[in-house]
C-alpha positions as CSV (number, residue, x, y, z in Angstrom):
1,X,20.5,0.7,-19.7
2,X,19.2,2.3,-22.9
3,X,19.0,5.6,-23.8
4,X,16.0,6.9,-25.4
5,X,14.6,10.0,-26.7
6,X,10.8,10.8,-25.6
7,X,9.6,12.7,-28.8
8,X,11.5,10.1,-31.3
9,X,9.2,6.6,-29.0
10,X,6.6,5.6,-31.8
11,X,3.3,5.6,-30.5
12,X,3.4,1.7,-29.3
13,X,6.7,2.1,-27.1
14,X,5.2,5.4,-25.1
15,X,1.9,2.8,-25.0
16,X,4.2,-0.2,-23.8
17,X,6.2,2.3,-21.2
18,X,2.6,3.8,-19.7
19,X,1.0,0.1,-19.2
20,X,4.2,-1.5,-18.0
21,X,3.7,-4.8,-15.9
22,X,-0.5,-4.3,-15.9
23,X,-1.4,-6.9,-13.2
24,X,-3.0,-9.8,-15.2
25,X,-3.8,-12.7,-12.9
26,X,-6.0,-14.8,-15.3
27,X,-3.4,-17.8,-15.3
28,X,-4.2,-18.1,-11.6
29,X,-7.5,-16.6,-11.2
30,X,-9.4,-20.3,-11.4
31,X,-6.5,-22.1,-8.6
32,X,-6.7,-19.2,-6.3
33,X,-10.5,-19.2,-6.3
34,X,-10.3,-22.9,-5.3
35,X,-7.8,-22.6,-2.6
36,X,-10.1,-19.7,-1.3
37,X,-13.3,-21.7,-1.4
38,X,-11.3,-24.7,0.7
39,X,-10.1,-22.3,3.3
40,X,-13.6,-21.4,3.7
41,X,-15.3,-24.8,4.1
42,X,-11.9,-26.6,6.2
43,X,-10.8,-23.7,8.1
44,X,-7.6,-24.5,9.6
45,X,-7.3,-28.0,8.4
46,X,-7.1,-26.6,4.6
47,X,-4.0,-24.6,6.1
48,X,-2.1,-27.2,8.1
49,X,-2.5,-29.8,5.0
50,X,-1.1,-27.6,2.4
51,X,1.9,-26.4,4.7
52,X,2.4,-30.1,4.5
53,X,2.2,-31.0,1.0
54,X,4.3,-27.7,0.3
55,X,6.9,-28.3,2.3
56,X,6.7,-32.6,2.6
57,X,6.6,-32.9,5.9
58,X,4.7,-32.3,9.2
59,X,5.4,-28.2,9.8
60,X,2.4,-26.9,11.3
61,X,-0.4,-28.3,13.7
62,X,-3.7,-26.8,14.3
63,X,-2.1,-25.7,17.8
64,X,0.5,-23.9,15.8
65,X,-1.1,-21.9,13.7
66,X,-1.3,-18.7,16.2
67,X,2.3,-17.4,17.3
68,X,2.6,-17.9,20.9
69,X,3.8,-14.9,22.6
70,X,6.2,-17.0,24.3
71,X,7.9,-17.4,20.9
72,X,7.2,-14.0,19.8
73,X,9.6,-12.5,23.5
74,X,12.3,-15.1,22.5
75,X,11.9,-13.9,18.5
76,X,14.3,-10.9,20.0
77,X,17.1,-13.2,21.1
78,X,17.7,-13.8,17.6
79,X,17.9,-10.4,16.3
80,X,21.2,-8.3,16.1
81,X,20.5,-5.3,18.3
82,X,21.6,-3.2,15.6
83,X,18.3,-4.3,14.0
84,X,16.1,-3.4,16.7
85,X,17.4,-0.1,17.5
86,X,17.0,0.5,13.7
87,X,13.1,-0.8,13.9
88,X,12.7,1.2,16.9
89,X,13.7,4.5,15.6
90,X,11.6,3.7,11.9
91,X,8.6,3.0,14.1
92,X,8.9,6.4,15.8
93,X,9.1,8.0,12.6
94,X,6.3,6.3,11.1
95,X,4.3,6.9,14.3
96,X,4.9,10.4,14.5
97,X,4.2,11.1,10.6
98,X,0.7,8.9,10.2
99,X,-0.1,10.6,13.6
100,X,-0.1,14.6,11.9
101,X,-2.4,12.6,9.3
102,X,-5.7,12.3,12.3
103,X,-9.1,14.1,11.3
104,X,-10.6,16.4,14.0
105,X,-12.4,13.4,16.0
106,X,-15.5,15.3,15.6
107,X,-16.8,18.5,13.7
108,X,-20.6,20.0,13.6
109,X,-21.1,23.0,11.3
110,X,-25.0,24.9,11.4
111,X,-26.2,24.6,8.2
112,X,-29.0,26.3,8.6
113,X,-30.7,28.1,11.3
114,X,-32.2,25.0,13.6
115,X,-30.4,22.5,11.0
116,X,-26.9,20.8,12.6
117,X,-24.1,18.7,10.3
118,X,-21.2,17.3,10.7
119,X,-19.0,14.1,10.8
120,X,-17.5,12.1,13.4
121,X,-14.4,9.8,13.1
122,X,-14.3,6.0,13.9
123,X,-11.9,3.9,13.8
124,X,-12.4,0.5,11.9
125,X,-13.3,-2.5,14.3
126,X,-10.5,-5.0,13.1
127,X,-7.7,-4.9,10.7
128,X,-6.0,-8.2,9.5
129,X,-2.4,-7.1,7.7
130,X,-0.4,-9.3,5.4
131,X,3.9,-9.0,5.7
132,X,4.9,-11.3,3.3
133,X,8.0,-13.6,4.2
134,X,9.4,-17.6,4.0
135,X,12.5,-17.0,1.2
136,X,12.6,-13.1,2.1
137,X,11.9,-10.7,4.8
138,X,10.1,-7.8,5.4
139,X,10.3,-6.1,8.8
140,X,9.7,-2.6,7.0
141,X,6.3,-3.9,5.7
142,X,5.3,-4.9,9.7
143,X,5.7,-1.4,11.0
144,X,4.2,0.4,7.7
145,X,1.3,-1.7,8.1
146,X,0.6,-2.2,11.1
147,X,1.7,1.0,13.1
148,X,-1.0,3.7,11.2
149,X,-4.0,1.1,12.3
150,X,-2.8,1.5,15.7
151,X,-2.6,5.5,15.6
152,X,-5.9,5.2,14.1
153,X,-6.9,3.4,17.1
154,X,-8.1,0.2,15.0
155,X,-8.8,-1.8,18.9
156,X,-8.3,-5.4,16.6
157,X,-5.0,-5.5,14.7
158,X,-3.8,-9.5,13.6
159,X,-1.1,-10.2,11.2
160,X,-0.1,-13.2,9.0
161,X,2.7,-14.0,8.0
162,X,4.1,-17.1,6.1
163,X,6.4,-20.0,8.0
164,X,9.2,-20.9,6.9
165,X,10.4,-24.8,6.2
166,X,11.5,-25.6,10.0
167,X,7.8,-24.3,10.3
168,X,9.3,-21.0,12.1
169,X,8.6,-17.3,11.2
170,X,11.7,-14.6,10.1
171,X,12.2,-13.4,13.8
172,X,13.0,-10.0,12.6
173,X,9.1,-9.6,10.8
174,X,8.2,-10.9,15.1
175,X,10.4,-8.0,16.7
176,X,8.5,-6.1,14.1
177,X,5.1,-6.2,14.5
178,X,5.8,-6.4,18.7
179,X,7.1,-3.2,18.5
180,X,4.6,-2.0,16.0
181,X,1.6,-3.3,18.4
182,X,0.3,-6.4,16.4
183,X,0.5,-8.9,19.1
184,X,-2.0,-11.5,17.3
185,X,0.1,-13.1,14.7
186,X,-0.8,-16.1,12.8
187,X,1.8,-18.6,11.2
188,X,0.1,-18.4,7.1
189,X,0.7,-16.7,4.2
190,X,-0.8,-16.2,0.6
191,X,-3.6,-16.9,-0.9
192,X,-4.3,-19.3,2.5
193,X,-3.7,-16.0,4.9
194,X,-6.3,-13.8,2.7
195,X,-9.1,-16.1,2.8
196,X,-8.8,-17.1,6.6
197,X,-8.5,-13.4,7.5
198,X,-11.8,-12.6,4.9
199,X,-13.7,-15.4,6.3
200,X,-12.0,-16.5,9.5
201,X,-11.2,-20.1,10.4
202,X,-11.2,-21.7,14.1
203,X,-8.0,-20.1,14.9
204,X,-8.0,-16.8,12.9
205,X,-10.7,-14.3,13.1
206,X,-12.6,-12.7,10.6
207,X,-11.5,-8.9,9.8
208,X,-13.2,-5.9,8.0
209,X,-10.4,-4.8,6.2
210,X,-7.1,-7.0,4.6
211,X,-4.1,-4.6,4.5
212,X,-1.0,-5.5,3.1
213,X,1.6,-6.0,0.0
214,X,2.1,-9.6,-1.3
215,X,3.1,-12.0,-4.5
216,X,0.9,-12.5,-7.7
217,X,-0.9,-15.2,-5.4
218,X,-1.7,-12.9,-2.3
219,X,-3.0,-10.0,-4.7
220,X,-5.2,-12.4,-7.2
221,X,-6.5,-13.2,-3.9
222,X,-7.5,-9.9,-2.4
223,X,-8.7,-8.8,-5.8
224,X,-11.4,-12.2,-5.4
225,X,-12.3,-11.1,-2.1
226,X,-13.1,-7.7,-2.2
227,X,-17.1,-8.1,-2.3
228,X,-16.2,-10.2,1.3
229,X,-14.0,-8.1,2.5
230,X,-12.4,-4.6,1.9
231,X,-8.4,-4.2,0.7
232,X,-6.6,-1.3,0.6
233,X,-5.2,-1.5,-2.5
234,X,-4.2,-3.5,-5.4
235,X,0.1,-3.1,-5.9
236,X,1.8,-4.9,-8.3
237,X,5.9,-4.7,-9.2
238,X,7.8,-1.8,-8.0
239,X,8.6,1.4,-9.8
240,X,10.4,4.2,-9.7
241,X,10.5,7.5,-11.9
242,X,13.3,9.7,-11.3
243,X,13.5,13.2,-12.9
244,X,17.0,14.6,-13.0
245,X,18.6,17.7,-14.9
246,X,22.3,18.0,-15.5
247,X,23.1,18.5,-11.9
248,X,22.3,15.6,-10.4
249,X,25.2,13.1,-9.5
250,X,25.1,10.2,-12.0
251,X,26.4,8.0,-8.9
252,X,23.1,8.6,-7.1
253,X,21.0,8.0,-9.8
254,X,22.9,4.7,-10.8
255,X,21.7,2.8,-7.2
256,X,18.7,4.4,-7.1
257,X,17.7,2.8,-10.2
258,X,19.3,-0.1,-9.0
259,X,17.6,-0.1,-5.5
260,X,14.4,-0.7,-7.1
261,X,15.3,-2.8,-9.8
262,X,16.4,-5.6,-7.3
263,X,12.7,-5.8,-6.0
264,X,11.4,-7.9,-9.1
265,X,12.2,-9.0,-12.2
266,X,9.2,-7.0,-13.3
267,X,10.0,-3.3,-11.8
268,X,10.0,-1.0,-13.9
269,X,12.8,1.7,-13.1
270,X,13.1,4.4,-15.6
271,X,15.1,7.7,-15.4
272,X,13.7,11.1,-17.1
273,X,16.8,13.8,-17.9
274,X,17.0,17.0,-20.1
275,X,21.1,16.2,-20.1
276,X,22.4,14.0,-22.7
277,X,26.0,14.1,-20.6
278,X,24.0,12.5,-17.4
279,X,21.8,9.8,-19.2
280,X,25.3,8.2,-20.6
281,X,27.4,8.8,-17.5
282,X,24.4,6.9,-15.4
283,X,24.2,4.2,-18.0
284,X,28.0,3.5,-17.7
285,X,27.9,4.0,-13.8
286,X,24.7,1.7,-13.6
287,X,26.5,-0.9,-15.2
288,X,29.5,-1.3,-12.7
289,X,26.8,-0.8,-9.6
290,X,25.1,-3.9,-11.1
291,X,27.8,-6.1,-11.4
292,X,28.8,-5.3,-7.6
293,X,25.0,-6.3,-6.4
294,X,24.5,-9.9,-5.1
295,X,21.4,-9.4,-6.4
296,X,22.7,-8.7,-10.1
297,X,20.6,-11.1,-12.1
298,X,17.1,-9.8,-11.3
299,X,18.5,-6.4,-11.5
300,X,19.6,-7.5,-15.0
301,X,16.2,-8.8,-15.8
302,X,14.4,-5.6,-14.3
303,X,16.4,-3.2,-16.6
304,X,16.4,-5.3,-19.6
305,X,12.7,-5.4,-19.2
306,X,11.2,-2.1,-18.3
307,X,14.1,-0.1,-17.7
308,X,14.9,3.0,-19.9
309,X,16.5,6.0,-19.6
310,X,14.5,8.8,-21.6
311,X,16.2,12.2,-23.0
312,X,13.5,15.0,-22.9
313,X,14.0,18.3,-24.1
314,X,12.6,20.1,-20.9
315,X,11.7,19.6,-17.6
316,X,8.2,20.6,-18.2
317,X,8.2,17.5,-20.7
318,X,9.5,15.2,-18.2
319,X,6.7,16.2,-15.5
320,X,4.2,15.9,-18.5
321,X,5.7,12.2,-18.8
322,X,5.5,11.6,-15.3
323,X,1.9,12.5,-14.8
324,X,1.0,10.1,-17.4
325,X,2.9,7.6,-15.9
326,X,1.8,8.0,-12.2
327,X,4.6,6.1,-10.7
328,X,4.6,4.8,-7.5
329,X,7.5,6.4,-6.4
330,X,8.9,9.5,-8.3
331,X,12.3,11.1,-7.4
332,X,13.2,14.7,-7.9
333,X,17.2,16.0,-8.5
334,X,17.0,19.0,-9.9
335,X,18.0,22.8,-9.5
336,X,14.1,23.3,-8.3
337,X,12.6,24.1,-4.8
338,X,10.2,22.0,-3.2
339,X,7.2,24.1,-4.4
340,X,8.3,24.4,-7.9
341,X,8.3,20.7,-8.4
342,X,4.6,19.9,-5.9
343,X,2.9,22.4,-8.4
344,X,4.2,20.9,-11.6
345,X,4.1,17.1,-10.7
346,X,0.1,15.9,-9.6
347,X,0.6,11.6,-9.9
348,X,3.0,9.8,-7.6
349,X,2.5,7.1,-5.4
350,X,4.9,8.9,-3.3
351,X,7.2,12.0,-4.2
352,X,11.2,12.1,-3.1
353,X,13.1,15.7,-3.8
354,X,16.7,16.5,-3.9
355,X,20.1,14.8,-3.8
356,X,19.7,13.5,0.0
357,X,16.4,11.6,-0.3
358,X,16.5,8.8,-2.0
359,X,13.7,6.7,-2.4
360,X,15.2,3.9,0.4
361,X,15.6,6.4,3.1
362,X,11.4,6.6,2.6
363,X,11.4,2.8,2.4
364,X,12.5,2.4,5.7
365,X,13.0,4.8,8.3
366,X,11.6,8.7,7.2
367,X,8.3,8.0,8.3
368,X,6.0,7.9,5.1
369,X,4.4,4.7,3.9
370,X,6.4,2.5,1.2
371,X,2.7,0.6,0.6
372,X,1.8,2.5,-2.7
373,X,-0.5,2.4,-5.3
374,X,1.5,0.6,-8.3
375,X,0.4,-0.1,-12.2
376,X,-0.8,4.0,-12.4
377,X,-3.1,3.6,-9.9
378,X,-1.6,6.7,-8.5
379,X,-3.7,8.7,-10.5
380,X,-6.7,7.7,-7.8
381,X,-4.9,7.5,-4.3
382,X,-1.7,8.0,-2.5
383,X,0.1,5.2,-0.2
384,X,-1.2,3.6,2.8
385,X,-2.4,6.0,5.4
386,X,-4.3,6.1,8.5
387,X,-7.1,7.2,6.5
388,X,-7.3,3.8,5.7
389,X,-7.8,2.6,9.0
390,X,-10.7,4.8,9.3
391,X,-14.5,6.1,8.6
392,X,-15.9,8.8,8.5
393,X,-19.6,8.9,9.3
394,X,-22.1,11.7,8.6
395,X,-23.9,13.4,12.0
396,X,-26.8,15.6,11.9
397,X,-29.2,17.2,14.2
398,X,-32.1,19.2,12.6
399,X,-34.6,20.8,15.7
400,X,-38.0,22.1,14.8
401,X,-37.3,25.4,13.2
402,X,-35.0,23.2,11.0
403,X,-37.3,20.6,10.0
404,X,-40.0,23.4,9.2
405,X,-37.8,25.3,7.1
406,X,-36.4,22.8,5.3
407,X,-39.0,19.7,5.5
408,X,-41.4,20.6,2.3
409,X,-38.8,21.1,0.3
410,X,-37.3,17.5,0.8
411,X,-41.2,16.4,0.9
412,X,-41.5,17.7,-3.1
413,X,-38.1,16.0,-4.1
414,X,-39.3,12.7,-2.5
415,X,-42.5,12.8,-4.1
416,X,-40.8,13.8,-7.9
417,X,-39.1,10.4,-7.1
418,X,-42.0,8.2,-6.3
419,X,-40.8,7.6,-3.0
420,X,-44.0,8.5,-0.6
421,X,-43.0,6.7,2.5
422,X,-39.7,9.0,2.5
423,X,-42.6,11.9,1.8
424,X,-44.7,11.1,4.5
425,X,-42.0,10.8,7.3
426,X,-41.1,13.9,7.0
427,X,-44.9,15.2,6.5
428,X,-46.1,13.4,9.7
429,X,-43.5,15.5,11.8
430,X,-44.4,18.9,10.0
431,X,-48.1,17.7,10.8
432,X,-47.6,17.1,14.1
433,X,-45.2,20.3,14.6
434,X,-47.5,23.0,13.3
């Protein structure tokens, strides 16, 4: 992995290392649009007919296309217990973290005297989330989807998930999303699974809200739909921005790069140190974790890529860097306490501190949500939340005194803006008050 000094990068590198893998879908843009504008006319038959043509054979009917929960009880035969006792104690976590994340249900403050405000909570109607799967698998992304939308009380919650070419689902992503509390699953994925989720089909209902990581495909897709239907957010390739002085362990560092690296040939891992002794001794380990990985080619391809490791003179530089950057994950090793490094470091996806937490043990089973904002779009939002599951809707009450205090005053704004029909309902009342 190179080694790099921050205040030697020419203005074009720092450029090329801020904008990264930018998500650029116009290749695609003019296919996906098509396959969404099928979905919408055929419904289900668009689906079963490109499941055939994908895969060359006769893998799904229209009968199918919903997971039966017949097939989602047996789902656990085929999972090593090991598995579900380790999905089982995730989805605790996760549940008991997005559950200290609830609003008051209901707050009304007096404004002024005879004037009432406030806001109540709701939870949103229906929820359609995406786990992606067919080559891979993705338990994790079942529970950190699904589980906040339950705590939020979301009284809808239907998943999708692509078959694979027997025409089954992973079993493990089933297990999943049964314990999570998604017990309407539906047998589609990509581009296919956003548009019957934005528009509904025969089989799949309609949603309010698409939650969910996917490919290039899936995102291009949610990107087109968003004046249908609303997304949570738009994530590209993963990333990961560790921060490290000279007392970090080099070992650490080395898989931690790694562990994101194998995502996709387009993370972008990159390591920030003040110590000249640790940037070489985690290049040398780095290499030897690599060659050990099964997964060594795309975490070849990651590194040569995006990956750097940048020498800064201080700490303070690196946090500078880092804020910039707005990862979606950054990791903290360094002699620092917890509110040293919160007060220095503003965008992050998601923030990891110290030696034990690595940015895996978040990924899976501490509680917080792994769906982050990618491409610097941490600089506007944090990861999935069960804020997202829910709105937030004005209240207020005025009574007489209120409306007699207050009334001309909004009567003379309305009238400034042309708008006399807003005028004269509040004039009638004040009429009919005095």
């Amino acid at each position: 992995m190179k080694v790099v000094k921050l205040d030697e990068l020419v203005a074009e590198e720092k450029v090329r290392l801020i904008n990264r893998c930018m998500l650029d879908f116009s290749s695609i843009e003019h296919e996906v649009a098509d396959i969404i504008n099928r979905v919408r006319e055929r419904g289900d038959a668009e689906i079963v007919d490109f499941y055939r043509r994908f895969f060359g054979q006769e893998v799904l009917t229209k009968e199918k296309i919903k997971i039966s929960s017949e097939e989602i009880k047996n789902a656990y035969e085929h999972v090593p217990e090991r598995l579900i006792e380790a999905l089982k104690v995730s989805a605790e976590n996760i549940e008991k973290f997005h559950r200290s994340q609830l609003p008051p249900q209901l707050f009304i403050n007096e404004i002024r005297r005879g004037l009432y405000a406030g806001r109540v909570v709701k939870p949103l109607d229906s929820v359609g989330i995406y786990v992606p799967g067919g080559r891979a698998s993705y338990p994790s992304t079942a529970l950190m989807a699904a589980i906040p939308a339950k705590v939020a009380g979301v009284p809808r919650i239907l998943a999708c998930t692509p078959p694979r070419e027997d025409g089954t689902v992973e079993p493990a992503i089933l297990v999943a999303l049964d314990i999570a509390g998604a017990k309407e699953v539906y047998r589609v994925g990509g581009v296919h699974a956003a548009a019957a989720m934005a528009f509904g089909t025969e089989t799949i209902p309609k949603v309010l809200k698409i939650v969910g990581p996917g490919g290039a495909w899936f995102t291009a897709a949610k990107l087109l739909l968003m004046t249908f239907v609303s997304i949570d957010m738009i994530a590209g390739p993963s990333e990961i921005l560790i921060i490290a002085d000279g007392s970090a362990d080099p070992e650490f560092l080395a898989w931690d790069l790694a562990a994101q690296a194998e995502h996709d040939l387009a993370a972008s891992p990159l390591l920030l140190t003040n110590s000249k002794k640790l940037a070489e001794e985690v290049s040398r380990t780095l290499d030897m974790v690599v060659e050990s990985s099964p997964r060594k080619n795309i975490i070849k391809e990651s590194l040569n890529r995006n990956g750097v490791i940048i020498l800064v003179n201080d700490l303070d530089e690196a946090f500078e860097f880092a804020n910039e950057y707005a990862a979606e994950h950054v990791e903290v090793i360094a002699d620092m306490s917890m509110v040293e490094v919160l007060s220095k470091l503003r965008n992050a996806g998601s923030i990891s501190i110290g030696p034990c937490t690595p940015v895996a043990l978040e990924d899976y089973v501490a509680g917080p949500n792994h769906i982050l904002p990618t491409s610097g779009w941490a600089k506007t939002r944090g990861g999935l939340s069960v804020h997202d599951y829910l709105k937030l809707v004005s209240v207020l009450l005025a009574e007489k005194d209120g409306l007699e205090e207050l009334g001309r005053f909004a009567v003379e704004m309305a009238e400034a803006e042309g708008l006399y029909a807003h005028a004269g309902s509040i004039a009638v009342r004040l009429k009919r008050n005095a």
